[in-house]
ZAMARGU-4260 file (C-alpha; in steps of 0.2 Angstrom, whole numbers, plus 5000, padded with zeros to 4 digits):
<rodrens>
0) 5000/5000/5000 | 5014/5013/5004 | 5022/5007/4990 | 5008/5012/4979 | 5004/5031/4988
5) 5023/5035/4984 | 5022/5029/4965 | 5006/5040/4963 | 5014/5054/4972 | 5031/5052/4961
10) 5019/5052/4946 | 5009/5067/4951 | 5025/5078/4954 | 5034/5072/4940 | 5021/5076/4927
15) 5022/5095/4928 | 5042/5093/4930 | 5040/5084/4913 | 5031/5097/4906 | 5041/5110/4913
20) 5055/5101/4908 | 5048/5102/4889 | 5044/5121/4888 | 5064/5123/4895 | 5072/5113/4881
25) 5059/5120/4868 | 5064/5139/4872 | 5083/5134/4874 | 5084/5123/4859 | 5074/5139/4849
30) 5086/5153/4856 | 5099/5146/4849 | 5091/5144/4834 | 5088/5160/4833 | 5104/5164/4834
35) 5111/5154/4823 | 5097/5159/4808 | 5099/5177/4812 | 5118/5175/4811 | 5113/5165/4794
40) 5102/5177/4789 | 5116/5193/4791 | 5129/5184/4781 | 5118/5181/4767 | 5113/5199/4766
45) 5130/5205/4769 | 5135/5194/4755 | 5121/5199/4742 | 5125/5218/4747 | 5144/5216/4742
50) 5141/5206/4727 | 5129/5221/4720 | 5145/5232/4728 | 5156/5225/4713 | 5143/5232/4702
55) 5137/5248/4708 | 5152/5257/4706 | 5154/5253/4689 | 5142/5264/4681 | 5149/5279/4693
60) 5168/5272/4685 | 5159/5273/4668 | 5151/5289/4668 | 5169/5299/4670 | 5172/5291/4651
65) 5173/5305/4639 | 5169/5293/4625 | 5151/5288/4633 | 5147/5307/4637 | 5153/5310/4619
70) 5140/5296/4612 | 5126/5303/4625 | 5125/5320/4613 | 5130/5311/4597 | 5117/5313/4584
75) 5103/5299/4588 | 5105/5295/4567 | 5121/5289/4568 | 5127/5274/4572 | 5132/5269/4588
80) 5139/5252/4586 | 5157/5256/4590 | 5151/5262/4607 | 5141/5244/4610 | 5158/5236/4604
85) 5167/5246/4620 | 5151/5242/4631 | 5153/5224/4626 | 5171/5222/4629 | 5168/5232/4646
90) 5154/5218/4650 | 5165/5204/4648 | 5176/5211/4658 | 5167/5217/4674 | 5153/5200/4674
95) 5140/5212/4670 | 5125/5207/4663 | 5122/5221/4652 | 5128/5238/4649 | 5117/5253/4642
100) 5118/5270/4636 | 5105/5282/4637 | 5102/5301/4629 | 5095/5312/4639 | 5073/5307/4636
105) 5079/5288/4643 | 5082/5281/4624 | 5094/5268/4625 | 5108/5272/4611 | 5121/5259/4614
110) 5121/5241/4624 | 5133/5228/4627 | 5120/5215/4621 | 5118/5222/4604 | 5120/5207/4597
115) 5107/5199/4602 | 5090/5204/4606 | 5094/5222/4616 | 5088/5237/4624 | 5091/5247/4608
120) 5077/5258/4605 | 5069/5255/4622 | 5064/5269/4631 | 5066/5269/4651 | 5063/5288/4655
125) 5048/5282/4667 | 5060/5267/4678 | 5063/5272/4694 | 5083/5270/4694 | 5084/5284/4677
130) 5073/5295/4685 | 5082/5297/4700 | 5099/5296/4689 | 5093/5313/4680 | 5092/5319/4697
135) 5111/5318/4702 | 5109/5303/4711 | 5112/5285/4710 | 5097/5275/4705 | 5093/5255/4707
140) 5079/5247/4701 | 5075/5227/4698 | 5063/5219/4686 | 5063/5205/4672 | 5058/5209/4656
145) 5052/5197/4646 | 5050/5176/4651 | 5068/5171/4642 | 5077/5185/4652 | 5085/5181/4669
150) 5079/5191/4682 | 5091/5206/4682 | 5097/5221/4696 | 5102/5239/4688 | 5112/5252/4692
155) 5110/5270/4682 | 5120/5286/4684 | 5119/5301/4675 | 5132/5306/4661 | 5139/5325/4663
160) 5147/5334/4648 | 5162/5346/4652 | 5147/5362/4660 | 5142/5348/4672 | 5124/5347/4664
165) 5117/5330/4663 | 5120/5321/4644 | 5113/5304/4646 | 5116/5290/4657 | 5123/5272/4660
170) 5114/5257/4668 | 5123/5242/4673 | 5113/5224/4671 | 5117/5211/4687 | 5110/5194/4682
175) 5103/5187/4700 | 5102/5169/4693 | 5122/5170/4688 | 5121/5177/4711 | 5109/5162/4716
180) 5121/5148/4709 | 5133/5151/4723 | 5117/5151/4736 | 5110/5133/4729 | 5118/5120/4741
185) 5117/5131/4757 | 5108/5121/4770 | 5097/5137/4776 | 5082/5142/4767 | 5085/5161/4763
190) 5076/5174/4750 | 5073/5193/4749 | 5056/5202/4744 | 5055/5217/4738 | 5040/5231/4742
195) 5029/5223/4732 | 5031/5206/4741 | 5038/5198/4727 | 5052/5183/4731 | 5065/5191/4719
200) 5079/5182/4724 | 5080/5165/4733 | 5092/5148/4735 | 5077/5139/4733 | 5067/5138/4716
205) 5050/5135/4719 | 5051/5150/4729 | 5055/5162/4715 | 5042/5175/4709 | 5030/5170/4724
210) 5021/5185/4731 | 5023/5185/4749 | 5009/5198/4752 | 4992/5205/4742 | 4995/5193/4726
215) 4977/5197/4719 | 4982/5219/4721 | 4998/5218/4715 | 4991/5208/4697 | 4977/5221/4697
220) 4992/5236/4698 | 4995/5238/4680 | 5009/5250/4685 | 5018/5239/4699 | 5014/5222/4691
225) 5023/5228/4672 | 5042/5226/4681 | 5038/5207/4681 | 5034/5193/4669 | 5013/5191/4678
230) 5013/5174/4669 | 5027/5169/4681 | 5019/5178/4697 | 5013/5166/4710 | 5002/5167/4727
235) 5012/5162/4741 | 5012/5142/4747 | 4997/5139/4760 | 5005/5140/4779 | 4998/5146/4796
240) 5009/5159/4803 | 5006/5158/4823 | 5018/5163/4840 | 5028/5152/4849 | 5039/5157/4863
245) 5037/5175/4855 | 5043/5168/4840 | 5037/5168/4823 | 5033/5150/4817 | 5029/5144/4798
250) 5016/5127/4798 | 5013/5120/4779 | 5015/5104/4773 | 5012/5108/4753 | 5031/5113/4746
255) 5042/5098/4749 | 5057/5111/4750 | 5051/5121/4765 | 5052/5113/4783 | 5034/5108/4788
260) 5038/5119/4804 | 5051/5132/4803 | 5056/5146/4813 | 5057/5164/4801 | 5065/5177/4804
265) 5067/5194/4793 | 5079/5209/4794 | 5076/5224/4780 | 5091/5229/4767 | 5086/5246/4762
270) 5102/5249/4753 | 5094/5237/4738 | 5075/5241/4744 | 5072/5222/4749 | 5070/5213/4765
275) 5081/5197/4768 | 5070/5184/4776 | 5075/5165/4782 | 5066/5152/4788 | 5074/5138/4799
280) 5067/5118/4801 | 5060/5116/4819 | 5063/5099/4820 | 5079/5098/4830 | 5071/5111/4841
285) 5058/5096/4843 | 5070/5082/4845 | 5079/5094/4858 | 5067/5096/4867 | 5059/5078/4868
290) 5078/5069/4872 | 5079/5080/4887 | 5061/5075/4891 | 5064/5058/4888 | 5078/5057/4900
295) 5072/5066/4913 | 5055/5054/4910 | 5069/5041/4913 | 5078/5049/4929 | 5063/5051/4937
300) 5058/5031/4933 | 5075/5026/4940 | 5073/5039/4956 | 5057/5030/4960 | 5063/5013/4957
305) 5078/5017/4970 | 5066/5024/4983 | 5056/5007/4981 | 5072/4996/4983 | 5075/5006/4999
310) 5057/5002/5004 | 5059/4985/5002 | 5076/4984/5011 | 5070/4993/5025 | 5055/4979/5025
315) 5066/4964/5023 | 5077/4970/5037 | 5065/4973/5049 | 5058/4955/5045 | 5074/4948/5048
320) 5074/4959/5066 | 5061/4953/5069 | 5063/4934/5066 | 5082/4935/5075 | 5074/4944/5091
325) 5062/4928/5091 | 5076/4916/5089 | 5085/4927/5103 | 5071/4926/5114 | 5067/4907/5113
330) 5086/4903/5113 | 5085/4913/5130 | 5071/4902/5137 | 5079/4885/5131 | 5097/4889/5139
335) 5093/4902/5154 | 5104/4891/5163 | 5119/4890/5152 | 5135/4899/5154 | 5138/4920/5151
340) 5152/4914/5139 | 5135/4907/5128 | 5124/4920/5133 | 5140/4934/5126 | 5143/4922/5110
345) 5123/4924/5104 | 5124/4940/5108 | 5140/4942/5096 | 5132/4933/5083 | 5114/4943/5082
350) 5126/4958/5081 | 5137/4950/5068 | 5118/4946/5058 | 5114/4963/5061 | 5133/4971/5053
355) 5130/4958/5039 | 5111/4963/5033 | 5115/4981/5035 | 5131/4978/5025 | 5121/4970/5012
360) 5112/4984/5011 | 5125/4998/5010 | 5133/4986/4996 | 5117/4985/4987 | 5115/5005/4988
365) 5132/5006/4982 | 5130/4996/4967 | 5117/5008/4960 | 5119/5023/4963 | 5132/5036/4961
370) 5139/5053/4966 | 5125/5063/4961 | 5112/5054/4970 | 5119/5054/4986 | 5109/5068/4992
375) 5093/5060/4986 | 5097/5046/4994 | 5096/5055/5010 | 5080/5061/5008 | 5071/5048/5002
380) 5077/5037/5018 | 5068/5052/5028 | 5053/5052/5018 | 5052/5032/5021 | 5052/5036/5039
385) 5039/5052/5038 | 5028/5038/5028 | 5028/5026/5040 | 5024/5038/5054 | 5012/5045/5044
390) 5020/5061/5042 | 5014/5064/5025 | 5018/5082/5023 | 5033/5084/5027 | 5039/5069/5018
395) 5030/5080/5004 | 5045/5092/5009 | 5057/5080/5006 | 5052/5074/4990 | 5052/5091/4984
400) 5069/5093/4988 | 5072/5078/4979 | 5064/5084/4966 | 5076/5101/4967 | 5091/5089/4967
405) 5084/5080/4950 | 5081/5101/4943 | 5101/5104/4947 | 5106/5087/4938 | 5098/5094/4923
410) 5107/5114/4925 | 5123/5102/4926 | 5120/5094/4911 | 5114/5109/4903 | 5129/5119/4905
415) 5140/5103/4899 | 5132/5103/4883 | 5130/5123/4881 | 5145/5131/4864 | 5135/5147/4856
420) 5139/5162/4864 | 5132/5181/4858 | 5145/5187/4860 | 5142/5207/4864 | 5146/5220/4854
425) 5161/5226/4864 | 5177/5217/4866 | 5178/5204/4881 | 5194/5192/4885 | 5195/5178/4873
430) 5206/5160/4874 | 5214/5163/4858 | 5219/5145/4857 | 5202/5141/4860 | 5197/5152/4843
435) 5213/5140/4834 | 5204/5125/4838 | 5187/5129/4834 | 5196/5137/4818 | 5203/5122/4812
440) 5188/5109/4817 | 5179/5120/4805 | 5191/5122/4790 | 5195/5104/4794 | 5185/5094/4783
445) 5192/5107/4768 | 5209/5103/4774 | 5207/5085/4770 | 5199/5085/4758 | 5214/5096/4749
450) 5228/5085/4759 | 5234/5100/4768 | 5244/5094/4783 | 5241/5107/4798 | 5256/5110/4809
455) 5247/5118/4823 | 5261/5122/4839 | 5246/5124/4854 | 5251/5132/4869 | 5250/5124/4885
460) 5239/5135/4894 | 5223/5147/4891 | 5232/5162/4880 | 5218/5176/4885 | 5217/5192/4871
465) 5206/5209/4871 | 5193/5203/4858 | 5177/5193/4852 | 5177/5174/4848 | 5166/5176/4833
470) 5176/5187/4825 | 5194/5181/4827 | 5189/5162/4821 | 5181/5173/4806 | 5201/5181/4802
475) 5209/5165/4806 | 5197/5156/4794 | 5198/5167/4780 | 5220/5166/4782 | 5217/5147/4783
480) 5206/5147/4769 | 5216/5159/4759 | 5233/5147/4762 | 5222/5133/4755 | 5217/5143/4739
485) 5234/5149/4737 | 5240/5131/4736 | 5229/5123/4725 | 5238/5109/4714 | 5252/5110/4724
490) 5261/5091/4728 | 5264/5095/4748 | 5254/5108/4753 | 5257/5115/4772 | 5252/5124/4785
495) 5260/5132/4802 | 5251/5140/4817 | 5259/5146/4834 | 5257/5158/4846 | 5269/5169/4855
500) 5269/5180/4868 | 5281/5195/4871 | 5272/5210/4879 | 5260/5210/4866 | 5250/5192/4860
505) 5257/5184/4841 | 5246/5173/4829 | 5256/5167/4814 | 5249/5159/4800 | 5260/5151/4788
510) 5260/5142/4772 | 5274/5135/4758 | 5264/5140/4743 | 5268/5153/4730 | 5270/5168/4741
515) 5263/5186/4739 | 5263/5195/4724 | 5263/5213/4731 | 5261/5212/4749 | 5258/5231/4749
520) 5241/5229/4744 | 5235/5212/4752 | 5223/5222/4763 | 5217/5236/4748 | 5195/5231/4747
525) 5193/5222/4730 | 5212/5217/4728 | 5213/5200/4722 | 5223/5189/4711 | 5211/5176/4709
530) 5203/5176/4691 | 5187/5188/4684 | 5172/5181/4684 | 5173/5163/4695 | 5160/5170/4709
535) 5173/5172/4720 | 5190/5180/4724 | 5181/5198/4726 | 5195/5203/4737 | 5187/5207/4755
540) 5191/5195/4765 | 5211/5201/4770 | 5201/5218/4771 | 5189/5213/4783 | 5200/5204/4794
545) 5213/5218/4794 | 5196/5229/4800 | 5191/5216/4813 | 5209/5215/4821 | 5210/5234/4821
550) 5193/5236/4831 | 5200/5225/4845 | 5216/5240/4844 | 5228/5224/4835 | 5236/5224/4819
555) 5239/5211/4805 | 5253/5211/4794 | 5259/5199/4778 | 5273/5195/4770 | 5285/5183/4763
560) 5294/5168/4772 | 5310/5165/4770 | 5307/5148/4765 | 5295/5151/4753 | 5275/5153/4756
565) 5267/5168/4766 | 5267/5172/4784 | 5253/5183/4791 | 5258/5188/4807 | 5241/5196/4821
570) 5247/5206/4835 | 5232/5208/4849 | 5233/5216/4867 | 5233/5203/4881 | 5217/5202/4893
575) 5225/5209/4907 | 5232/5224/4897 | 5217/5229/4892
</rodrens>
């Protein structure tokens, strides 16, 4: 029977620890996320904004070109195919889509494409980007023309002849679809809308051209609805948008790319005139959040299953007592007359029977449980004894406190398996060795899979620096990453790491490859010697590290080794410095 009360009453109070238990690891699994998808969701913009960077300064180079501000005032009867021969070279050369030159009234005169079906002859003095271009100022505007044209981005500045009056202009052409191939294979669902709604640009392709917003008012605006193929315009998928945790949540279940449930998340790029928008699978939020239930389910199965053992310990020694003092007592009858050297030996041996049962006991204990359950088993022995004595509310004390023991088992575990941290805003002591090691179990499946062999020096001790985490694993994975290019095709390809310490804190980064070609302008934004055109080698990574390392008031330098290869050298300020 007591067995019984003290199973229900383990089963009343674990049901809403269970359930508390749930609603933790839900929100805990869900911030981080968040985190994770904002983080996501500001490197995608960040990476769409500098990839239209490469573009938009390219009309504003182009509009200093006294041949194209020449053409703008050329008479319209002439021909104007030697300037599409230039605009078409300049196209190859910068990856641009198109190129087009307009008079004055928005008549396109010249464009790259003019070998093929062209803007020749079109008139754009209505489009946004030239209206605002005639104005002094750089214009943008997006739209796709006709179905058989990609998707395209422009960029139009105004032409000035040598009085500073407005001649014309020039409108660069960005092909989003040539952008998006670099997006396919991310693992994170991310697209930008423009005002109208309309999914623009995506990394998925049944998102494309889906109107996230009034569908049936933006096909009734004649105006709005003409900068897009309306054949191609579709309503969003069917989903429930509801709150969870004060978090936006995603339900459908009708496009086989989107997560059934998924977390979204949106910031706005006003830059471009879109908003970037994410939406991250809540299925390992779920899973999280049910293994942690689960073994709390199964901690709480095993505490009730030890607190019965005791029960049932305590019952079988007491019995035993019980059936020894009986013994003791009829032995006393039968030989009251014997000697006090008998009466001393059966004393020894009910104390002996007594040392043994409550050995068995301890050993039995011992056997399974451990460290952490020591205090449980504490009060579960008192709570036995409340039980028996009827006691029942303060043994409902002391389950409680058991239950507070079993709610700091689970804050141990938590904090064992805790790794994303926010880092702030402002600079905090960082282990730099740490940020190596993280570093290089990040580039380390690239690293095999090129054959690089890392010789990585790694200090004995914590090496604390003035900085953030985040942001030196970013610098040490671009130099890592940079090495790898830099040795592509090579037979032995190899890298060195160390620190040093000598007033200030040293990170090295070596490699044996070719070397630096002109070390003086390894940091200059845009400088690369990676090929034209191949989606990547833009030039900003050595310029955005050198920025990083100079906010935490650090420097970086490169140069050439001695041996061959490069050597970047980061000098930081030590913690306690700072």
């Amino acid at each position: 029977m007591k067995r019984a009360i003290i199973a229900l009453l383990i089963a009343v109070l674990a049901t809403p620890l269970l359930w508390g238990v749930w609603q933790w690891s839900y929100k805990e699994a869900l911030d981080q996320l968040e985190v994770r998808g904002q983080g996501n969701l500001a490197l995608a913009s960040d990476r769409l904004v500098i990839q239209f960077e490469r573009y938009r300064q390219l009309p504003v180079v182009l509009s200093d070109n006294p041949v194209l501000t020449s053409a703008a005032i050329r008479n319209p009867n002439e021909s104007f195919q030697d300037i599409s021969i230039f605009l078409e070279r300049m196209a190859d050369v910068t990856g641009a889509s198109d190129i087009l030159l307009l008079d004055r009234s928005g008549t396109t005169l010249a464009a790259a494409n003019w070998r093929e079906d062209s803007f020749i002859g079109v008139n754009f003095a209505s489009r946004p980007d030239f209206v605002r271009a005639m104005n002094g100022a750089l214009g943008f505007f997006h739209s796709q023309e006709n179905a058989g044209d990609p998707r395209g981005f422009y960029f139009t500045t105004a032409l000035r002849d040598d009085a500073g009056a407005i001649a014309g202009g020039v409108s660069i052409k960005v092909d989003l679809e040539a952008l998006e191939v670099e997006w396919r294979g991310d693992p994170e669902i991310i697209f930008f809308t423009d005002a109208n709604g309309v999914i623009f640009i995506a990394n998925r392709q049944s998102l494309l051209l889906r109107v996230h917003g009034d569908y049936d008012g933006l096909i009734s605006n004649q105006v709005e609805s003409r900068r897009y193929v309306r054949t191609q315009l579709q309503p969003m998928f069917p989903f429930i948008a509801d709150e969870k945790f004060d978090r936006v949540r995603w339900v459908q279940s009708g496009d086989s790319e989107i997560p059934a449930r998924a977390l979204y998340l949106e910031t706005p790029l006003p830059v471009i005139g879109m908003t970037g928008k994410t939406l991250m699978d809540l299925s390992i939020v779920e899973e999280e959040a049910q293994l942690r239930t689960v073994l709390a389910a199964a901690f709480l199965a095993m505490l009730a299953l030890v607190i019965m053992n005791l029960l049932q310990r305590r019952r079988t020694l007491a019995d035993r007592l019980e059936i020894e003092e009986q013994a003791k007592a009829e032995l006393e009858v039968r030989v009251a007359k014997r000697t006090a050297q008998l009466q001393s030996a059966n004393d020894s041996l009910v104390q002996a029977g007594k040392l043994a049962a409550l050995g068995t006991m301890s050993a039995g204990i011992s056997h399974e449980l451990n460290q952490p359950l020591a205090a449980i088993q504490s009060y579960a022995e008192n709570a036995v004894i409340l039980l028996e004595r009827e006691r029942a509310d303060e043994a409902s004390k002391n389950l409680n406190q058991i239950s507070s023991l079993a709610g700091r088992m689970g804050r141990i575990i938590r904090n064992l398996r805790a790794f994303a941290r926010k880092e702030g805003e402002p600079a905090t002591q960082v282990d730099l060795v740490k940020v190596v090691e993280d570093t290089l179990e990040l580039a380390g499946i690239r690293l095999r899979e090129k054959n690089v062999v890392v010789h990585w020096v790694k200090p004995a001790t914590p090496v604390l620096v003035n900085g953030g985490g985040v942001r030196l694993q970013q610098v040490v994975l671009n130099l890592i990453s940079n090495a790898i290019d830099a040795m592509e095709g090579q037979a032995d390809p190899q890298i060195w790491i160390d620190i040093s310490c000598n007033g200030a804190v040293f990170l090295r980064v070596r490699d044996n490859g070719p070397g630096l070609e002109d070390k003086d302008k390894i940091f200059e934004p845009f400088y690369t010697t990676k090929p034209v055109g191949e989606g990547d080698g833009m030039g900003l990574g050595l310029s955005i590290s050198y920025g990083i390392v100079q906010s935490f008031g650090g420097q970086i330098v490169g140069e050439n080794h001695e041996d061959g290869g490069a050597v970047f050298r980061i000098e930081l300020t030590p913690a306690e410095a700072a």
